[in-house]
DRENDO-1510 file (C-alpha; in Angstrom, 1 decimal, always signed):
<recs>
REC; n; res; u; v; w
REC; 1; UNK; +98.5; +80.7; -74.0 .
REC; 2; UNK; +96.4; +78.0; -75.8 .
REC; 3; UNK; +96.1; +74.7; -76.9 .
REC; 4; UNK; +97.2; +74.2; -80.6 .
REC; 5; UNK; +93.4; +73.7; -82.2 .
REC; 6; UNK; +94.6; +73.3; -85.7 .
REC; 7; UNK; +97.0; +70.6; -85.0 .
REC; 8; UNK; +94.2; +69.2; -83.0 .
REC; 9; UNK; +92.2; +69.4; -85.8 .
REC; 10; UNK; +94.5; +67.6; -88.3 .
REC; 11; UNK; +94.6; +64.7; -85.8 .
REC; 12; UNK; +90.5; +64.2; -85.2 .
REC; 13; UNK; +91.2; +63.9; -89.5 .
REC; 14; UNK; +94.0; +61.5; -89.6 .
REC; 15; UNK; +92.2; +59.3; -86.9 .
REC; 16; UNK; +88.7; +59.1; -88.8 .
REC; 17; UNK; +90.7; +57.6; -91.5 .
REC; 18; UNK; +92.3; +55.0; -89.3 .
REC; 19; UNK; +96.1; +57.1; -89.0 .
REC; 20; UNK; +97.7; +56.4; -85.4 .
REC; 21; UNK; +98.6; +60.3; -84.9 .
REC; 22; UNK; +100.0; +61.5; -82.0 .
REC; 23; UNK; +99.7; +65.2; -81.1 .
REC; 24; UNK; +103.0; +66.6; -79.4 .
REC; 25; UNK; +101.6; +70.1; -77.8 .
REC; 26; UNK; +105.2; +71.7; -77.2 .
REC; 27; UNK; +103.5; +74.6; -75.2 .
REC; 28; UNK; +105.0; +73.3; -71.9 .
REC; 29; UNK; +108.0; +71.2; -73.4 .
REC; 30; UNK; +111.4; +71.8; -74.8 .
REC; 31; UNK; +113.2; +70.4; -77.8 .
REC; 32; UNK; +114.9; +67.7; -76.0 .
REC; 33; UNK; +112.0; +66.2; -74.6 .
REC; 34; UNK; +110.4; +66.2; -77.6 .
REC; 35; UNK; +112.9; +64.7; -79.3 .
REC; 36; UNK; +113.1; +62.0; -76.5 .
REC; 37; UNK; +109.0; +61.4; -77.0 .
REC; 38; UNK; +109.0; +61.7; -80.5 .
REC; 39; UNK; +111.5; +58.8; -80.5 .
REC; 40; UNK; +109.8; +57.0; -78.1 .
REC; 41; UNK; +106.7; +57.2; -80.2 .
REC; 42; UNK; +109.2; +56.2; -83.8 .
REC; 43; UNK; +106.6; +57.7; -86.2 .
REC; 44; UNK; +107.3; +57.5; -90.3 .
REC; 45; UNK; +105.6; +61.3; -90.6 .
REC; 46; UNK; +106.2; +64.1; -88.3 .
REC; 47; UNK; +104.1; +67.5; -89.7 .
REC; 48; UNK; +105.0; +70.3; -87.7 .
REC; 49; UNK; +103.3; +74.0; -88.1 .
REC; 50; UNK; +104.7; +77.1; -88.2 .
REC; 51; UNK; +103.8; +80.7; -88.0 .
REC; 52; UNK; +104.7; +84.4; -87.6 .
REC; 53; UNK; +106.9; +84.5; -84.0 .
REC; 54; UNK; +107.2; +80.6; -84.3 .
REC; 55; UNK; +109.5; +80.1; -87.5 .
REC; 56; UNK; +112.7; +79.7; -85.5 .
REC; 57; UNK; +111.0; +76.6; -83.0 .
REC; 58; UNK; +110.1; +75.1; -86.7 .
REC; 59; UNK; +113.3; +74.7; -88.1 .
REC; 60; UNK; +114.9; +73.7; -84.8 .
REC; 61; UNK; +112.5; +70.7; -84.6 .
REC; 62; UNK; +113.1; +69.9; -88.4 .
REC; 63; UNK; +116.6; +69.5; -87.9 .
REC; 64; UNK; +116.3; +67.9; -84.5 .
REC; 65; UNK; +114.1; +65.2; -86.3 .
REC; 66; UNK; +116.0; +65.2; -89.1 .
REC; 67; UNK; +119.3; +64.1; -86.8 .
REC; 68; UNK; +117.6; +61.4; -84.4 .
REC; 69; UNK; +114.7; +60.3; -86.8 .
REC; 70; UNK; +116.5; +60.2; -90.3 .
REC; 71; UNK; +113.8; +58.3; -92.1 .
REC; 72; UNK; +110.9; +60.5; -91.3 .
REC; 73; UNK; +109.1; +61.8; -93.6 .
REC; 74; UNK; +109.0; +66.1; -92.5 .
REC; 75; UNK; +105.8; +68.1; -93.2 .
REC; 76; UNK; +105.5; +71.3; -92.8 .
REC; 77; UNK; +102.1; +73.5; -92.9 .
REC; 78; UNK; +100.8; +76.7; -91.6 .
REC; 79; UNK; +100.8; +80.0; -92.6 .
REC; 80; UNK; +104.4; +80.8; -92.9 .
REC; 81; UNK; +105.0; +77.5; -95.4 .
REC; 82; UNK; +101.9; +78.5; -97.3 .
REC; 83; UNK; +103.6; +82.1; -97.9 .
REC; 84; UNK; +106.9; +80.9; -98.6 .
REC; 85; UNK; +106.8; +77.4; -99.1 .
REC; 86; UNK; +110.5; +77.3; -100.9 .
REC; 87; UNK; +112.1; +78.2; -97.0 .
REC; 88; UNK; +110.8; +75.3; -95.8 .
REC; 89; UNK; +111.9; +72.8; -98.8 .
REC; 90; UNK; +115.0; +71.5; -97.6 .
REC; 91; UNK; +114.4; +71.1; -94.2 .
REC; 92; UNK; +111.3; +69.9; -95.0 .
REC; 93; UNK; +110.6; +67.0; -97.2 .
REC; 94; UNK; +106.9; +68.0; -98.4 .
REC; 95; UNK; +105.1; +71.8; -97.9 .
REC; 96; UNK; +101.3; +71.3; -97.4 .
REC; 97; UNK; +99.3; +74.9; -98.3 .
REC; 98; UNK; +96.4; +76.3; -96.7 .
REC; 99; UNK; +93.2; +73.8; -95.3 .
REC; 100; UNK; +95.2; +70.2; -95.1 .
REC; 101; UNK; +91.7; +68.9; -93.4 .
REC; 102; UNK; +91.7; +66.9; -96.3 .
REC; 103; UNK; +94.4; +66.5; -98.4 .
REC; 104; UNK; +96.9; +65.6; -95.5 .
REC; 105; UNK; +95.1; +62.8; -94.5 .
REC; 106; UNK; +94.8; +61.3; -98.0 .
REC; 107; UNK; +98.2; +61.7; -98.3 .
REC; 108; UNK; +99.3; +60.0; -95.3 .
REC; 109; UNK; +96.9; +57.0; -96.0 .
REC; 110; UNK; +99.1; +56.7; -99.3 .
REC; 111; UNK; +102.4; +56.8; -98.0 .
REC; 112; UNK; +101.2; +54.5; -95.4 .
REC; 113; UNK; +101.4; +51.6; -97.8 .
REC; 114; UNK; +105.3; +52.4; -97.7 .
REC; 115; UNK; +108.0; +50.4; -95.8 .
REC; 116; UNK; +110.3; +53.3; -96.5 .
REC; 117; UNK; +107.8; +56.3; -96.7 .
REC; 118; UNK; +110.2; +59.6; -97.2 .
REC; 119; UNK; +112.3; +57.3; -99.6 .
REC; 120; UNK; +109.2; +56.2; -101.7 .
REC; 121; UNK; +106.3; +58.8; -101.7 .
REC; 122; UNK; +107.5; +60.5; -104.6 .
REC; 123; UNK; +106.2; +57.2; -106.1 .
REC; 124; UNK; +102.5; +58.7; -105.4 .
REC; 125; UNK; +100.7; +61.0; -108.3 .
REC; 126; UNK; +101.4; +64.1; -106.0 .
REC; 127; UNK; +99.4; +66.2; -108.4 .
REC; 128; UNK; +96.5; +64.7; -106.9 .
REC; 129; UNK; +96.7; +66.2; -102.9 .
REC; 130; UNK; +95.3; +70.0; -102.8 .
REC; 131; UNK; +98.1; +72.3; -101.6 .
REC; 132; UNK; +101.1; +70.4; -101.9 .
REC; 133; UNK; +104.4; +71.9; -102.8 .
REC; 134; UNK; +107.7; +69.3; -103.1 .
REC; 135; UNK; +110.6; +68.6; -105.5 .
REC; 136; UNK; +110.1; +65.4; -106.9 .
REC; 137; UNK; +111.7; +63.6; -109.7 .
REC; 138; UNK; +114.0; +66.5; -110.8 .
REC; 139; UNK; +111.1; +69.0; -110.4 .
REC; 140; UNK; +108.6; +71.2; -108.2 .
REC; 141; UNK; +105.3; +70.3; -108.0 .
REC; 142; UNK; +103.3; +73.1; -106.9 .
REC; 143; UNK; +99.4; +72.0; -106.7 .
REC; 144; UNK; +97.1; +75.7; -105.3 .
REC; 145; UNK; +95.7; +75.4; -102.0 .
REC; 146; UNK; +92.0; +74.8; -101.6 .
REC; 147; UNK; +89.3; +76.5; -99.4 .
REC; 148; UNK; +86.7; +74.4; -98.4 .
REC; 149; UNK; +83.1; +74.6; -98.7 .
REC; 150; UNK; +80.9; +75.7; -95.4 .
REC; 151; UNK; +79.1; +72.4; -96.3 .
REC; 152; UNK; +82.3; +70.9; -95.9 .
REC; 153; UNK; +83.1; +72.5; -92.8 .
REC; 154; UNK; +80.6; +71.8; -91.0 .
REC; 155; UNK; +81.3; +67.5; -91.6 .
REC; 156; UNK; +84.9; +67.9; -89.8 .
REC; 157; UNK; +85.3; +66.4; -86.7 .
REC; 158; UNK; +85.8; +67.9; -83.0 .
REC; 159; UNK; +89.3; +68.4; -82.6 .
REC; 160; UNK; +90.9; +65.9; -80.6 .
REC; 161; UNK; +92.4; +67.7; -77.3 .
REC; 162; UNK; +93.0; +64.3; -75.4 .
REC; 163; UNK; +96.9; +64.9; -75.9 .
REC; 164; UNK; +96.8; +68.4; -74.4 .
REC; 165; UNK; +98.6; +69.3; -70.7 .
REC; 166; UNK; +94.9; +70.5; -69.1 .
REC; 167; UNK; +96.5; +70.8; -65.8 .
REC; 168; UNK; +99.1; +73.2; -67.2 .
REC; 169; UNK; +97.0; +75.6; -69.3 .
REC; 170; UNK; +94.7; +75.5; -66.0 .
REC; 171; UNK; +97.3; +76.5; -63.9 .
REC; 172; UNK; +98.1; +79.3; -66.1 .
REC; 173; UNK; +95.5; +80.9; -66.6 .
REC; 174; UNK; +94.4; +80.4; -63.0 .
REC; 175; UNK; +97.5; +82.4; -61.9 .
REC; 176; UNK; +96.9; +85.0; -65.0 .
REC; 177; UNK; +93.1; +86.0; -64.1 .
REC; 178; UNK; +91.4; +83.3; -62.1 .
REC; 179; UNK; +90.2; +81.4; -64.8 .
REC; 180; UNK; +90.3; +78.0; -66.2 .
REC; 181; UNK; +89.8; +79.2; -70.0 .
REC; 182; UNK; +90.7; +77.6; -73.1 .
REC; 183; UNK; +90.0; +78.5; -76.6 .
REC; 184; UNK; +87.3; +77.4; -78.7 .
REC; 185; UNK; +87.0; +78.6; -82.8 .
REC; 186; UNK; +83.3; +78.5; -84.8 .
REC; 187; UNK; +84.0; +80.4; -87.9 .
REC; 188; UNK; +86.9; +80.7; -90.6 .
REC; 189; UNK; +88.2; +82.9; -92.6 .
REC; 190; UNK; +87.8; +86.7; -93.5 .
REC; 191; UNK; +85.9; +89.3; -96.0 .
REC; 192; UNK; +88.0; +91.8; -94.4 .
REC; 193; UNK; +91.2; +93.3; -95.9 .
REC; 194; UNK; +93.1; +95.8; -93.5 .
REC; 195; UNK; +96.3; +96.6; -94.2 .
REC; 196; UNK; +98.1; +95.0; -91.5 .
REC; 197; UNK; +96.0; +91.6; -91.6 .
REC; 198; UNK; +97.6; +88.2; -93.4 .
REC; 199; UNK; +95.3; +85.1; -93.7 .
REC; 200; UNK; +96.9; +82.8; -95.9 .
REC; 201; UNK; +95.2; +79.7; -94.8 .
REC; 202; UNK; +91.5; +80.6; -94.0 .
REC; 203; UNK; +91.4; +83.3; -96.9 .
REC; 204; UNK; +88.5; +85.0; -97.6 .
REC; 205; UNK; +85.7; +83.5; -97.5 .
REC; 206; UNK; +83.4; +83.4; -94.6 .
REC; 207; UNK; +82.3; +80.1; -92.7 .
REC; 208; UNK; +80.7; +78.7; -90.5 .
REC; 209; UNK; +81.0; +75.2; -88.4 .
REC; 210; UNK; +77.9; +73.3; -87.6 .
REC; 211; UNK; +76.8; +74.2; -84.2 .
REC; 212; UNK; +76.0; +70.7; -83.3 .
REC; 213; UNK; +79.8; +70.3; -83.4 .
REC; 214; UNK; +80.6; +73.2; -81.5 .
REC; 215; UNK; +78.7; +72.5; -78.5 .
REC; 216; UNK; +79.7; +69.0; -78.6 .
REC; 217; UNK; +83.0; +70.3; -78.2 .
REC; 218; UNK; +82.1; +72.7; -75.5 .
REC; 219; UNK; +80.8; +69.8; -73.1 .
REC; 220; UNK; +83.8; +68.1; -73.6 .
REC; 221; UNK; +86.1; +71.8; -72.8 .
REC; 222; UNK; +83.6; +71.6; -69.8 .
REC; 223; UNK; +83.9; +68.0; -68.6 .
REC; 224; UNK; +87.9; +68.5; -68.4 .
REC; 225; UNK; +87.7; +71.4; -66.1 .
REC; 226; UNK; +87.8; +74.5; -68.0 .
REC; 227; UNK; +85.7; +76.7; -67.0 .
REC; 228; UNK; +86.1; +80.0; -69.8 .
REC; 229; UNK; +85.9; +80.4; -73.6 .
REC; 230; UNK; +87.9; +82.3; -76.0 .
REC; 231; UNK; +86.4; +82.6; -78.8 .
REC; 232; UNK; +89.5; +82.7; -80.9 .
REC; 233; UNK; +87.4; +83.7; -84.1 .
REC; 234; UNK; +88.3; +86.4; -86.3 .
REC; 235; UNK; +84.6; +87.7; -86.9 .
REC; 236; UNK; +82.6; +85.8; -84.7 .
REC; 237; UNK; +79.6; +87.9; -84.4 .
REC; 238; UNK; +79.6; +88.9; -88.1 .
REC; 239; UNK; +76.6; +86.8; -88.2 .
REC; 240; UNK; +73.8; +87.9; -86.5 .
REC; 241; UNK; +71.6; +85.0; -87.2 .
REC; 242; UNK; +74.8; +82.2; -86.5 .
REC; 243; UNK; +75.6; +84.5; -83.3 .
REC; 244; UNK; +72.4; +84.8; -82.6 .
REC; 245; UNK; +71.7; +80.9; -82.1 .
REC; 246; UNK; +75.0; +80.0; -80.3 .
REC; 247; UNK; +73.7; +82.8; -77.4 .
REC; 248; UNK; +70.4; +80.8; -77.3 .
REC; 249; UNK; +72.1; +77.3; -76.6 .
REC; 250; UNK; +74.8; +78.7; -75.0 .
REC; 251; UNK; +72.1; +79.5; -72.1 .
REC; 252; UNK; +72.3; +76.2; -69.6 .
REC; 253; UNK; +75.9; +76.0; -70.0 .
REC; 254; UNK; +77.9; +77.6; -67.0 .
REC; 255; UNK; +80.9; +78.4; -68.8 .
REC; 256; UNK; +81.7; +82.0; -69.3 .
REC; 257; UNK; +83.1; +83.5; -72.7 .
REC; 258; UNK; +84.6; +86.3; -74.2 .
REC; 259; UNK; +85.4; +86.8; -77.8 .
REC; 260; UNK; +86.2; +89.4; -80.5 .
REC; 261; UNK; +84.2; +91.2; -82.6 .
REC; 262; UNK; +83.6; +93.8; -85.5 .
REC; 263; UNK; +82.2; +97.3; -84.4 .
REC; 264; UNK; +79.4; +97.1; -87.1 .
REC; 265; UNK; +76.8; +95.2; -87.3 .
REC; 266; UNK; +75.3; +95.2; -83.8 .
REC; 267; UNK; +72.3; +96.0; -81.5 .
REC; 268; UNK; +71.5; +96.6; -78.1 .
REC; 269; UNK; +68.6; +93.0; -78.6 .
REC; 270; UNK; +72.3; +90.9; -79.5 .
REC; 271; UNK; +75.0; +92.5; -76.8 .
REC; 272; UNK; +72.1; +91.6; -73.8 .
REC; 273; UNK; +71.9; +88.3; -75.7 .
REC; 274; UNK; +75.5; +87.6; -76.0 .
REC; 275; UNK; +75.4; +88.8; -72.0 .
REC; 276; UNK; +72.6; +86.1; -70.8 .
REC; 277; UNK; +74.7; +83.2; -73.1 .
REC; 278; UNK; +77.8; +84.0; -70.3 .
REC; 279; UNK; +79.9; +86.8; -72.5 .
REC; 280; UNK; +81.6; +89.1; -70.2 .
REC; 281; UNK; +84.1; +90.6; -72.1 .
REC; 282; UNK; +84.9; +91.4; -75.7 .
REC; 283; UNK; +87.7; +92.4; -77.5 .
REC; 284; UNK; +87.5; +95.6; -80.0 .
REC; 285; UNK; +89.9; +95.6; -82.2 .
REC; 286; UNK; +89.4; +99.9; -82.8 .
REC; 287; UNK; +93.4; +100.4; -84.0 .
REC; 288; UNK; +93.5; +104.5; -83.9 .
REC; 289; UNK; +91.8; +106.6; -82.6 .
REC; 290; UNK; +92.0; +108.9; -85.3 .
REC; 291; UNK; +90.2; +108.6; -88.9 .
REC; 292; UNK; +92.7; +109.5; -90.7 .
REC; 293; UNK; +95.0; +106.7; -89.1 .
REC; 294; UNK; +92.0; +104.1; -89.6 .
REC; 295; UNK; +91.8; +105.2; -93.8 .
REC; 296; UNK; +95.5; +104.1; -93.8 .
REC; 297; UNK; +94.3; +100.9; -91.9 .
REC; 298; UNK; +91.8; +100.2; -94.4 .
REC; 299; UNK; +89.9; +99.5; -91.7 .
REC; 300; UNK; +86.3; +99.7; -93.4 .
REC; 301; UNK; +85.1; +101.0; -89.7 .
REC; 302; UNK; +84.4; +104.6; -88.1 .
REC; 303; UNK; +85.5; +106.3; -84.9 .
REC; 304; UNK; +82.2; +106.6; -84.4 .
REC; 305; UNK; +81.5; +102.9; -84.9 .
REC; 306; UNK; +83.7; +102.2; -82.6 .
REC; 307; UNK; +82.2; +104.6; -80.0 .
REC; 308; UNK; +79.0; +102.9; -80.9 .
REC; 309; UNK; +79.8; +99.3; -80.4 .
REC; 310; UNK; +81.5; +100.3; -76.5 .
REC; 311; UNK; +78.1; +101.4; -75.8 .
REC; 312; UNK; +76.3; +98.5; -77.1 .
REC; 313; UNK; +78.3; +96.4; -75.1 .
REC; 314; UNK; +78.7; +98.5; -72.0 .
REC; 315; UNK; +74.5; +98.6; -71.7 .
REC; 316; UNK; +74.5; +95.1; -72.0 .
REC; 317; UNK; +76.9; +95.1; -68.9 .
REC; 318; UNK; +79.8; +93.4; -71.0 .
REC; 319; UNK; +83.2; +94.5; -70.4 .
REC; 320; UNK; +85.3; +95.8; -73.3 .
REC; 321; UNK; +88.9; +95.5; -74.2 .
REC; 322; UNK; +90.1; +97.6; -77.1 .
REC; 323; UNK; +93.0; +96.8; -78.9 .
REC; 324; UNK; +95.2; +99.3; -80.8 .
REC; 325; UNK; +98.2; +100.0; -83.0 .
REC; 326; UNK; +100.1; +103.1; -82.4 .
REC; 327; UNK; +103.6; +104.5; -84.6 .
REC; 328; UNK; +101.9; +103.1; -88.0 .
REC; 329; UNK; +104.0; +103.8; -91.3 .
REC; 330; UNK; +102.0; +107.5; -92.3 .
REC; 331; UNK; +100.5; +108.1; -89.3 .
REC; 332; UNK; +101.6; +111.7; -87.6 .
REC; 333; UNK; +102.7; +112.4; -83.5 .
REC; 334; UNK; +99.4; +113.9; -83.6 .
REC; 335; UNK; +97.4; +111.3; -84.5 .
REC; 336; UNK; +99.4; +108.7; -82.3 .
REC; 337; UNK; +98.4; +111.3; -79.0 .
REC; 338; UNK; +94.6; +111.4; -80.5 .
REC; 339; UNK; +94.8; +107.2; -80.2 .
REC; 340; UNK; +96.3; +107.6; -76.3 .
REC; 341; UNK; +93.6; +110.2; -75.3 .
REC; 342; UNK; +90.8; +107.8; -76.9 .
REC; 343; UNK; +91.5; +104.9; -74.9 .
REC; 344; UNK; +91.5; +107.0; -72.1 .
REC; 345; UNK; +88.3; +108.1; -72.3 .
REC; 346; UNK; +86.2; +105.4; -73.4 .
REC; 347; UNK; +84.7; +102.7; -70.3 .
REC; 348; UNK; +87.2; +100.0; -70.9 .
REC; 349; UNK; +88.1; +97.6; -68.6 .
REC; 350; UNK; +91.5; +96.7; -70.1 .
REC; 351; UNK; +93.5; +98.4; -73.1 .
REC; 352; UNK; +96.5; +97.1; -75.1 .
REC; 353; UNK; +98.9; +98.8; -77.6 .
REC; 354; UNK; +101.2; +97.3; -80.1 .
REC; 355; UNK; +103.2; +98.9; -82.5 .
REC; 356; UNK; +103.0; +97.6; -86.0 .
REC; 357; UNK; +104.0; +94.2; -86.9 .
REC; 358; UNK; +104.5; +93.6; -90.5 .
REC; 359; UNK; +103.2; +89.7; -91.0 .
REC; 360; UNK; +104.5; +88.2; -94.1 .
REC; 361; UNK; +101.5; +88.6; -97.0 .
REC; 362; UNK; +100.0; +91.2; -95.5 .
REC; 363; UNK; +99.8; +94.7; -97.6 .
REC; 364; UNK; +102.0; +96.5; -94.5 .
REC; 365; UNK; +104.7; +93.8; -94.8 .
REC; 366; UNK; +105.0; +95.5; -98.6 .
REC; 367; UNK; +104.9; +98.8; -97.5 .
REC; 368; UNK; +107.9; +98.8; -95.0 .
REC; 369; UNK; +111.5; +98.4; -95.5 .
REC; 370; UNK; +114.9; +96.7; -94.1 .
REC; 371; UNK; +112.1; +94.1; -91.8 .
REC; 372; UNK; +114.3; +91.7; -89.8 .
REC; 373; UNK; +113.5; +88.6; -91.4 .
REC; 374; UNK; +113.4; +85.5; -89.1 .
REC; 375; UNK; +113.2; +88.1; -85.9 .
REC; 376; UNK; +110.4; +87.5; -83.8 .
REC; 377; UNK; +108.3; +89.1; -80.9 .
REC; 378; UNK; +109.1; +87.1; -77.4 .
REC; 379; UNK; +107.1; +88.6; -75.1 .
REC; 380; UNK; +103.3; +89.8; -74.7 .
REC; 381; UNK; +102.4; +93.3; -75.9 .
REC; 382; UNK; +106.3; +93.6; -76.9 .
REC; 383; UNK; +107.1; +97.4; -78.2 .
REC; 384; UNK; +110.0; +96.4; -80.8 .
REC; 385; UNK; +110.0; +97.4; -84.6 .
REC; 386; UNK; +111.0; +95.1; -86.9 .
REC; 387; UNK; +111.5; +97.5; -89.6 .
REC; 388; UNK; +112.6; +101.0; -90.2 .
REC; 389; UNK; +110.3; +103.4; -88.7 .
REC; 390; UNK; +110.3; +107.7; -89.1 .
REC; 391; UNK; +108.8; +107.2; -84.6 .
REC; 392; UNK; +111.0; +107.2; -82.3 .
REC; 393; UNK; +110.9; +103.6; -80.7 .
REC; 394; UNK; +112.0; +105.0; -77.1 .
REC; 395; UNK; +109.7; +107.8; -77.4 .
REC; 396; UNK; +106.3; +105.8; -78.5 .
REC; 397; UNK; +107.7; +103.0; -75.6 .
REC; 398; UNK; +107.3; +106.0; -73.0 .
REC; 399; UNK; +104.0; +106.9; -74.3 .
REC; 400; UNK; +102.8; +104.0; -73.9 .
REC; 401; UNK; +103.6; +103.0; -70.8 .
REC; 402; UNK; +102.8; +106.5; -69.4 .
REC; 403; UNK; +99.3; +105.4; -70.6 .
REC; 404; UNK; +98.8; +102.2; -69.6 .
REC; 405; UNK; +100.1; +103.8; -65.6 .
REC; 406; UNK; +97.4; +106.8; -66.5 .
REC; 407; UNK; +94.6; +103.7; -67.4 .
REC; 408; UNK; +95.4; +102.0; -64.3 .
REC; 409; UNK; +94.8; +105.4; -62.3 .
REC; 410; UNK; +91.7; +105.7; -63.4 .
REC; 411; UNK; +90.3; +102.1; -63.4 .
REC; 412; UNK; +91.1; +102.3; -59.7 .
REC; 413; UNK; +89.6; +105.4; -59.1 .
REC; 414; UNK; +86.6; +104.9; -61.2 .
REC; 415; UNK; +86.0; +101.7; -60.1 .
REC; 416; UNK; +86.5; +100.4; -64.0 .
REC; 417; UNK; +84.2; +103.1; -65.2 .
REC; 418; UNK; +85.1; +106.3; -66.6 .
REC; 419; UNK; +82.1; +109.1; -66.2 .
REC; 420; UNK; +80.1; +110.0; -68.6 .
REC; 421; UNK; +81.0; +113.1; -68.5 .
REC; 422; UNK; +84.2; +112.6; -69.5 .
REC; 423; UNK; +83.5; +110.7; -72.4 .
REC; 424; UNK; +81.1; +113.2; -73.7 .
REC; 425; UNK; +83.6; +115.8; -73.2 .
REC; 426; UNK; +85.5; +113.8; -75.6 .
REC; 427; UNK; +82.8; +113.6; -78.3 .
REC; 428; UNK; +82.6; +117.3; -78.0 .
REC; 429; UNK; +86.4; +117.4; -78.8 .
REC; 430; UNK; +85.4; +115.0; -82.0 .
REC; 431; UNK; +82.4; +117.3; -83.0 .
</recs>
């Protein structure tokens, strides 16, 4: 449970260019009271995002707006508009695509000059704002979505988190695992392409933020009371040299971290690093414990770099968490018990299995047939298919939780670590 950064984001934008945004974090809210604040607060746009497990709380704030603020202007961005921008047309007024750091405030500065905004911004040259889709004038306008430049990047602004319900995410996760965390993201985008991975809005490409403006951020996560990191990025220690510098000025700073990372790519001189900076746990997502499994993945990683990377992190006296996917479309019974038996012997301190979830424009949503469009997961580490599946649901929901009771066996007997005799025992199986 975290703070909406990219929302946060947008707003730092929209204020440097003089826009009086207001960020309505619905995390611990409900429609009506947002309905009653967002009156209260009379704006001429409301932009709302909206991904994978969040599409239904979209269109029920578009058409509560829609009903109590009827000359609002509605935008809707995120991932799930930027896939199928012609689902949100109609309760939305204007589809913005991809990165909106920019284009979203230019275009807000424009219809600013508006009495009546969502009756007259079709006025604009709409051609001119990256990533817009709308029907205007008896036609759609469909401009491509942009990726911006690392130079770029690293000019945007801290996000603005003054709007966000500290108190309640610090509750939270006080109850959850004694900590005060709150997340924190220093790198876009991708150069991976597994099979069950959609990034519509970061793409690709590979960037970094300046690092001035990361820790600038991080005193100010520390000055309201938080005292943990996640490091919400999707590669964040691809970079050894990036990685490398945040652990050095990371040192002096009391907050703790934990983050995820690739298996590859790593030494024993960055994990001890990465543990004198504050990291004390990191998140592997390994998948399978099978090769065969991981092909179908197209995971571009090994078994064995897997195995690798836990050692890494475990000399460096980091915890690991490994995260994987179990009942995938090709995958055998076999190969399903060979993912179980992994995660059992390998020193984790926490494990997690989901089955797969096919996210719109990934290659897995393509794959898969009869998906439940518009049905989302509710509930953390949720073993529901959303598609036809050859597994048996109720069986692979018994394995897992006959797992997850054998984990928490061990981790008290062992004290959290398994022997190494144990694991070797299972390399010899490997061999």
């Amino acid at each position: 449970m975290f703070p909406p950064l990219g929302i946060a984001s947008l707003a730092s934008q929209l204020h440097q260019v003089g826009i009086d945004a207001h960020v309505f974090d619905c995390t611990f809210s409900n429609l009506e009271s947002l309905i009653s604040e967002l009156q209260s607060f009379n704006p001429s746009i409301v932009g709302v995002y909206s991904m994978a497990s969040m599409s239904k709380n979209a269109f029920q704030v578009a058409a509560g707006v829609r009903e109590n603020l009827p000359a609002c202007l509605l935008i809707a961005g995120g991932p799930l508009p930027t896939l199928y921008p012609d689902q949100y047309l109609g309760p939305f007024d204007v589809v913005f695509k991809g990165e909106a750091d920019l284009a979203l405030p230019k275009f807000c500065i424009d219809v600013d000059k508006f009495e009546y905004p969502r009756k007259e911004f079709t006025k604009l040259d709409l051609s001119t704002y990256d990533g817009i889709q709308v029907h205007a004038k008896d036609h759609l306008i469909d401009i491509p979505p942009v990726h911006h430049s690392e130079k770029t990047i690293q000019t945007f602004p801290v996000p603005f988190r003054n709007e966000f319900n500290d108190s309640a995410y610090q509750e939270f996760w006080t109850y959850k695992n004694g900590t005060r965390t709150t997340s924190l993201i220093t790198t876009f985008g991708c150069p991976y392409s597994c099979d069950f991975c959609s990034k519509p809005v970061w793409g690709n490409a590979f960037r970094r933020r300046n690092l001035d403006m990361v820790f600038n951020e991080i005193v100010d996560v520390s000055k309201r009371g938080y005292d943990t990191l996640w490091i919400a990025d999707d590669n964040f220690t691809l970079d050894p040299a990036f990685l490398q510098e945040f652990c050095l000025r990371m040192k002096g700073h009391e907050l703790k971290w934990s983050c995820l990372s690739r298996v590859s790519g790593l030494n024993l001189e960055t994990t001890k690093m990465m543990k004198d900076a504050g990291c004390r746990m990191v998140y592997l997502g390994l998948e399978s414990g099978c090769e065969d499994t991981l092909r179908l993945m197209k995971k571009r990683a090994s078994l064995w770099d897997g195995i690798r990377a836990i050692e890494l992190f475990r000399k460096a006296d980091i915890e690991v968490a490994g995260f994987f996917i179990v009942g995938y479309p090709g995958e055998t019974i076999p190969s399903v018990e060979d993912t179980f038996k992994f995660a059992l012997t390998q020193p984790f301190s926490e494990i997690s299995f989901n089955v797969p979830y096919p996210l719109p424009g990934s290659e897995l949503y393509g794959k898969v047939e009869d998906i439940a469009a518009g049905e989302d997961w509710t509930e953390e580490n949720e073993v529901k298919f959303l598609y036809q599946t050859e597994f048996d649901p109720i069986w692979l929901k018994s394995r897992i939780h006959q797992t997850m009771d054998e984990f928490a066996r061990i981790q008290k007997s062992s004290n959290s670590l398994l022997s190494s005799d144990k694991v070797k025992t299972y390399e010899s199986d490997l061999e």
